[in-house]
C-alpha positions in Angstrom: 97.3 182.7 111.5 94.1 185.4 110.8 93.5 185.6 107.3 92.4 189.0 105.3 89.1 188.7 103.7 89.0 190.5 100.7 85.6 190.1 98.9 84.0 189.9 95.5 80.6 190.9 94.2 80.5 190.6 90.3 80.9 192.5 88.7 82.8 194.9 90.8 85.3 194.7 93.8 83.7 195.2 96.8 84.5 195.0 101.0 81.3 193.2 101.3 80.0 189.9 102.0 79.8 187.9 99.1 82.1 185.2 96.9 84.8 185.2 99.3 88.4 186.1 97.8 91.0 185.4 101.2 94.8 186.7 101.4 96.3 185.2 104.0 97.7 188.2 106.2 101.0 187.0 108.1 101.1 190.1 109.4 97.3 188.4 111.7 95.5 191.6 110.7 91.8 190.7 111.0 89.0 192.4 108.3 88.3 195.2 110.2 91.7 196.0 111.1 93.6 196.0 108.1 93.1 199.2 106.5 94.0 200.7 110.3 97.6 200.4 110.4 100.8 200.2 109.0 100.7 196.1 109.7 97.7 195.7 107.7 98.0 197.8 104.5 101.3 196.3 103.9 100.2 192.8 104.4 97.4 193.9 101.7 100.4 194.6 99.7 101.5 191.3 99.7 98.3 189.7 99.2 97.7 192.0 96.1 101.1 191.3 94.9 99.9 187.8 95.1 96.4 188.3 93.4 98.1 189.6 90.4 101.0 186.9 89.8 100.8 183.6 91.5 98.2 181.1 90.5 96.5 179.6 87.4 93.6 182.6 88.0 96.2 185.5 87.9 95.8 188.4 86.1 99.7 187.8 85.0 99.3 184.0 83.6 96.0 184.4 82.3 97.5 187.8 80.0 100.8 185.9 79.0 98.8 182.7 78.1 95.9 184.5 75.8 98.4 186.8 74.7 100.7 184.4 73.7 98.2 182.2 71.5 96.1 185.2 70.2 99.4 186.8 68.9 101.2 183.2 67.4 104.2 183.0 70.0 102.6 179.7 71.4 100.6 176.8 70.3 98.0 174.9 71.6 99.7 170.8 72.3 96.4 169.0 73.2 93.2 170.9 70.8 90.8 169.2 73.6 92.0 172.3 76.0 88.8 174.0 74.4 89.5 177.5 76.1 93.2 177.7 74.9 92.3 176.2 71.1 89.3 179.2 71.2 92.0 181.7 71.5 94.0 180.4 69.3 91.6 180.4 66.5 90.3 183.2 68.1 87.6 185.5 66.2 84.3 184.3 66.8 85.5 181.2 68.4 86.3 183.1 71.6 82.9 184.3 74.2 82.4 185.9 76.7 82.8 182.0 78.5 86.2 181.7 78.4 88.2 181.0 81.6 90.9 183.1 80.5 89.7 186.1 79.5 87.4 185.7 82.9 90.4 185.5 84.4 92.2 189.0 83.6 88.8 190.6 84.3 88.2 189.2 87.6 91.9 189.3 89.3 92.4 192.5 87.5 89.6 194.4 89.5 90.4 192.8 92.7 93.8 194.3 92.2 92.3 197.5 90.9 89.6 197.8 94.1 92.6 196.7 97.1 94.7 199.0 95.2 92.3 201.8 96.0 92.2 200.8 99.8 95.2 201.7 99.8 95.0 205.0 98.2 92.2 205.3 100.7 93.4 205.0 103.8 97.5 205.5 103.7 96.9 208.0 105.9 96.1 206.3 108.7 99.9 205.7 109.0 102.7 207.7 109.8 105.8 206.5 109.6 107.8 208.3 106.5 108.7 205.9 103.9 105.9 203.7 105.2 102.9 205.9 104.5 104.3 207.3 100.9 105.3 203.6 99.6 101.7 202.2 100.9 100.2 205.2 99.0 103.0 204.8 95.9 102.1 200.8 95.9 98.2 201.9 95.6 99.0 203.8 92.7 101.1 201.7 91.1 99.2 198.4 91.0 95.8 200.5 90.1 97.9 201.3 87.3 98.6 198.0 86.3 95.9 196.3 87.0 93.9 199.4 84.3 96.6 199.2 81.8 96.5 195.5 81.5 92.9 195.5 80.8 93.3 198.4 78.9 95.3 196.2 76.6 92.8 193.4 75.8 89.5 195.5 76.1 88.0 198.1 74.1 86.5 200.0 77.0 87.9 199.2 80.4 85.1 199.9 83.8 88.2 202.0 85.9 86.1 203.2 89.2 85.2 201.4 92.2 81.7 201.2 93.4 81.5 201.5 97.3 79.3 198.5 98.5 76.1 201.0 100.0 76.0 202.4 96.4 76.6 198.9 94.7 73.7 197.4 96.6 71.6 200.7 96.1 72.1 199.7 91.9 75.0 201.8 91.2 77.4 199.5 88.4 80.7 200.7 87.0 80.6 203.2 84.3 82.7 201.9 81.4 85.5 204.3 79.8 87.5 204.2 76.5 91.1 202.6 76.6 92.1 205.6 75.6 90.7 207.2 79.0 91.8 204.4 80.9 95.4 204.3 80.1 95.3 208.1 80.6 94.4 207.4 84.0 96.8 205.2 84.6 99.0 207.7 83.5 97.6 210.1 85.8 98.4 207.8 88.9 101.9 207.3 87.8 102.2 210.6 87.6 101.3 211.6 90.9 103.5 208.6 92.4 106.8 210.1 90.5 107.4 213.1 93.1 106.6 210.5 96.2 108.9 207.9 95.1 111.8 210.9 93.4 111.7 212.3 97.3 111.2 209.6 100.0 113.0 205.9 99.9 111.0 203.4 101.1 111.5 202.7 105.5 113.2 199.5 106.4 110.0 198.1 108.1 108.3 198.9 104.9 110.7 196.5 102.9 110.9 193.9 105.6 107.1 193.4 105.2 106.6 193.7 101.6 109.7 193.1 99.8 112.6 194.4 97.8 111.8 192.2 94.6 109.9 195.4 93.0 112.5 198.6 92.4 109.6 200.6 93.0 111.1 204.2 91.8 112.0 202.5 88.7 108.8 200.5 88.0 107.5 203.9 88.3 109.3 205.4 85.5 108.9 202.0 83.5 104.5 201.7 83.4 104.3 205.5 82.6 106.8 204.6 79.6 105.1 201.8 79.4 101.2 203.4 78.8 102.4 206.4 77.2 103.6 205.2 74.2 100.6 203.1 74.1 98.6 206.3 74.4 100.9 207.9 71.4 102.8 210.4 73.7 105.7 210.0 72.7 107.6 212.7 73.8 106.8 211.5 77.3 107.2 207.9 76.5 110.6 209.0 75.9 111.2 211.1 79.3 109.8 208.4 81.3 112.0 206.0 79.6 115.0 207.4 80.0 114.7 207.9 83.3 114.9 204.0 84.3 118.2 203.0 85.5 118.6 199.6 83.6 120.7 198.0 86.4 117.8 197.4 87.9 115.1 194.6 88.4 111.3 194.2 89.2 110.3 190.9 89.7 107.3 188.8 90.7 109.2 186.5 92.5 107.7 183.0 93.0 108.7 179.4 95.3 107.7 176.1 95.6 104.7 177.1 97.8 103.7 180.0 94.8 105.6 178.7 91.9 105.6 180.1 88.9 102.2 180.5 87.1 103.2 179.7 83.4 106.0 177.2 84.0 103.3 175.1 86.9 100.0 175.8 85.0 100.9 175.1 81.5 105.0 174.2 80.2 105.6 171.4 83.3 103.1 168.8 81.6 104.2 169.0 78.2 99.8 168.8 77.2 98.5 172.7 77.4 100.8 174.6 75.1 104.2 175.9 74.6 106.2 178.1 72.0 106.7 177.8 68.4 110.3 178.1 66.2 111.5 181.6 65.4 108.8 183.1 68.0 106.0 182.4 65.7 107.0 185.0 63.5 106.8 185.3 59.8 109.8 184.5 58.1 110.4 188.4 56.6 110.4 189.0 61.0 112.2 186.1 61.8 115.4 186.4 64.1 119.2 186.1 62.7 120.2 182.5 63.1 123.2 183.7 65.5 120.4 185.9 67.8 121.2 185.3 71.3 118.0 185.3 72.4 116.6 182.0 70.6 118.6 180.0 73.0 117.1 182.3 76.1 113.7 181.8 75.1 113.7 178.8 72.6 116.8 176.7 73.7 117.1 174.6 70.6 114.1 176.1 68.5 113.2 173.1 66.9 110.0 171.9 66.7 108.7 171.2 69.6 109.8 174.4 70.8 110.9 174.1 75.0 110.2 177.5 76.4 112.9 178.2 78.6 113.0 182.5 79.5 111.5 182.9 82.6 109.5 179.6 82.5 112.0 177.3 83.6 111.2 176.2 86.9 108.5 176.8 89.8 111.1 179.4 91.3 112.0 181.4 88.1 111.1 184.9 88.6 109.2 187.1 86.1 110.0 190.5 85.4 107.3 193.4 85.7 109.8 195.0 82.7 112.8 194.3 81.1 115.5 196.9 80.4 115.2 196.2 76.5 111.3 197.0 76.6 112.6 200.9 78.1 115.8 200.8 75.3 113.2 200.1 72.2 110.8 202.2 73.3 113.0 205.5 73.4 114.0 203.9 69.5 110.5 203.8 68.7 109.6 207.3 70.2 112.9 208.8 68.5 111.7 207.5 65.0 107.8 208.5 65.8 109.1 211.7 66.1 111.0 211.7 63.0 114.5 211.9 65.1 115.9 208.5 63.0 119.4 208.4 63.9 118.8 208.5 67.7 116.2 205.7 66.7 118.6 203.7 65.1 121.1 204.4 68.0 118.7 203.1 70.7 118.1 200.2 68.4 121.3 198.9 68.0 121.5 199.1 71.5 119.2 196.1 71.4 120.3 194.3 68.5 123.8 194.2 69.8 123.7 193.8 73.3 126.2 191.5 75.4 125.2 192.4 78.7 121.8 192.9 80.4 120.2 192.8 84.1 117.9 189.5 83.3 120.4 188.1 80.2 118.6 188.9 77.5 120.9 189.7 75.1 121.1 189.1 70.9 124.9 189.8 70.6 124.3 190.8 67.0 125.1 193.1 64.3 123.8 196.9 63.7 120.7 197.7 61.9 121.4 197.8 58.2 118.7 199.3 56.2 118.2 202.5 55.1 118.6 205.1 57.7 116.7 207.4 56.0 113.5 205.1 55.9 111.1 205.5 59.1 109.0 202.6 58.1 111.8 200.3 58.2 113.2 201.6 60.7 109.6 201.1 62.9 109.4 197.5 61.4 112.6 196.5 62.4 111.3 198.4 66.1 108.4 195.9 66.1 110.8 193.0 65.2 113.1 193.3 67.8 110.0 193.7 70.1 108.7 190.7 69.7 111.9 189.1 70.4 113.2 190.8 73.0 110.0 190.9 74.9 108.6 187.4 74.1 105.7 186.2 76.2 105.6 189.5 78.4 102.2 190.5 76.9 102.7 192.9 75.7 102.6 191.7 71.7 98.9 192.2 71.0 98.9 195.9 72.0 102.1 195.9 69.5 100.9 194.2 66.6 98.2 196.6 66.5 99.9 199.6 67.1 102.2 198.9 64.4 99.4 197.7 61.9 100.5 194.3 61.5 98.2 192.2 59.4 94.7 192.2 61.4 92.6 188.7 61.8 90.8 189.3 58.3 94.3 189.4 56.7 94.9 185.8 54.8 98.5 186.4 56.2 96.7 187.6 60.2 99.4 187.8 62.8 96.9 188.0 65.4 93.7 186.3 65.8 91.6 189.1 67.3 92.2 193.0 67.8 89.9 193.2 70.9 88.3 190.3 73.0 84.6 190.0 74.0 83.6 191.2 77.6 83.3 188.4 80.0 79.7 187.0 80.5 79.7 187.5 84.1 79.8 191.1 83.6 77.8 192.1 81.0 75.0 189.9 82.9 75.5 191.7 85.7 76.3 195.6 84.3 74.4 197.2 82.1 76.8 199.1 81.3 78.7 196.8 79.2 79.3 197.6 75.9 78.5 195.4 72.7 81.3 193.2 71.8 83.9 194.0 69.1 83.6 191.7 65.9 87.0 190.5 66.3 
């Protein structure tokens, strides 16, 4: 079996010789032939698929795990894991250094740069349904690999330096969050007519999968990074255009097992999840919620994560259906529409059924319907329930104002983490670090 040989420069993603990053290609695509043909950009669809989820260096552990600790859901078991205690206690305790944060940086741009091969050379096919989905799958994974980044970073480097301009000096300009989400928007967007007009071919789907509902995953991220980006009004389009019924999954096997459950809840000495979700008790979920036995099983201290971390072949969602359902709430209440917001809410709170089983079976929100700030807090509640350890709870707690790191009650240890050493040494661009 050839292998794909997809290489790394630091600090950008680049198809030149350097620290070697290899996808094996089962498709026995060589280097130079894999941005040629139908064969090869799909099996750089699987391998990128694979960059982003699978392993103890993906972008996908890496985010739930310093995510998790930075915003309370999980613990630290054994304080010698130094990188893992760092973000827990996070401000000034967490550099540049640390493994983690290194680790959403790096597999995030090779996502981000084999993302753009595809973009760059989908036309070399031409089967319909083949061509559009490579194209569609270019987009969408730029998009995700920007938006997560965008989520832990100030200032997020979105382009991709070519390697003749790289070695001629040329380093990655760096652009707000703000900018970056918006182009992650603008990607989505332009994958929305593709995916609304051609179906994906059956060789497409034999080579890369059916575990991703692309058409839907669509809809979901531009939900997703528009109400991150306050539109709300789109946010609220995008949203209710996702058909609920069905999933997007990383799926994962013996031979790539699942990243959190492998890496970090099988040995019972990295970390795992605290009672009630780590919330504070005015947040806390109602004794009967559904959902603490999902996530928490017993929820007593120690806390077992169960979820989507309970075995090496569990797979993870790219979104759940109540992630889409509380963010038309939130948009509805945002824009001062409340009983629609507390319609979509309840939707959440008492759910029996749901694609992935996530449901709280509970009562009906109960406070005053008049009041948007409740209303929003009981949004942000049900959030971090219903989307525990997806994270997404750090671009939350900020959005809603929760109390910052400064706070004596802090229900997050940073807003924004440092850039990784290995870039700012090797991009001038970088910006200065955020205090917390």
């Amino acid at each position: 079996m050839k292998k794909l040989n997809i290489y790394l420069l630091v600090p950008v993603l680049l198809l030149v010789a350097g620290c070697k990053k290899e996808f094996i290609n089962p498709n026995a695509a060589d280097g130079g032939e894999v941005i040629k043909n139908a064969e090869g950009l799909t099996a750089l669809i699987v391998g990128l698929k694979k960059e982003f989820s699978v392993g103890a260096t993906s972008a996908l552990y890496n985010a739930v795990s310093a995510n998790g600790l930075t915003t309370k859901e999980l613990y630290v078991i054994n304080t010698g894991n130094g990188e893992l205690a760092a973000l827990e206690a996070g401000k000034g305790t967490v550099g540049g250094s640390n493994a983690f944060l290194n680790n959403i940086w790096s597999s995030c741009n090779i996502v981000k740069t084999n993302a753009q091969l595809l973009i760059n050379n989908y036309e070399n096919v031409r089967e319909t349904g083949t061509k559009e989905m490579i194209l569609v799958y270019g987009h969408v994974f730029k998009a995700l690999s920007i938006g997560t980044m965008a989520q832990f970073w100030e200032n997020v480097p979105t382009e991709v330096v070519r390697s003749d301009d790289f070695l001629a000096g040329q380093r990655p300009a760096f652009k707000t969050r703000a900018d970056a989400l918006q182009e992650a928007v603008d990607l989505l967007d332009a994958a929305v007519p593709i995916v609304e007009g051609t179906a994906p071919s059956v060789f497409f789907n034999t080579k890369v999968g059916t575990d991703i509902d692309i058409k839907n995953t669509v809809y979901a991220l531009l939900a997703r990074y528009n109400l991150m980006l306050g539109n709300y009004a789109d946010a609220l389009a995008a949203a209710n255009k996702v058909d609920l019924s069905k999933k997007s999954v990383f799926k994962f096997d013996a031979v790539s097992p699942n990243p959190v459950y492998r890496t970090s809840l099988v040995t019972n000495n990295t970390y795992n999840g605290l009672p009630n979700f780590g919330l504070p008790a005015a947040l806390q979920p109602d004794a009967g919620d559904g959902r603490i036995a999902f996530y928490l099983g017993a929820n007593t201290t120690p806390v077992k994560v169960q979820g989507f971390f309970k075995s090496d072949a569990d797979p993870i969602p790219v979104y759940l259906p109540g992630e889409m359902t509380l963010i038309i709430a939130e948009c509805q209440a945002r824009l001062d529409k409340l009983p629609e917001a507390i319609a979509a809410l309840d939707a959440v709170r008492a759910k029996t059924t749901d694609a992935f089983g996530v449901t709280a079976k509970g009562t009906a929100y109960a406070g005053d319907p008049m009041d948007k700030n409740a209303i929003l807090l009981d949004i942000y509640r049900q959030r971090c329930i219903e989307l525990y350890m997806s994270g997404l709870k750090l671009e939350d707690c900020r959005r809603f104002g929760r109390p910052d790191p400064n706070d004596p009650a802090a229900e997050r240890s940073r807003n924004f983490y440092p850039y990784p050493t290995v870039e700012r040494d090797n991009n001038p661009n970088t910006p200065a670090d955020p205090p917390i």
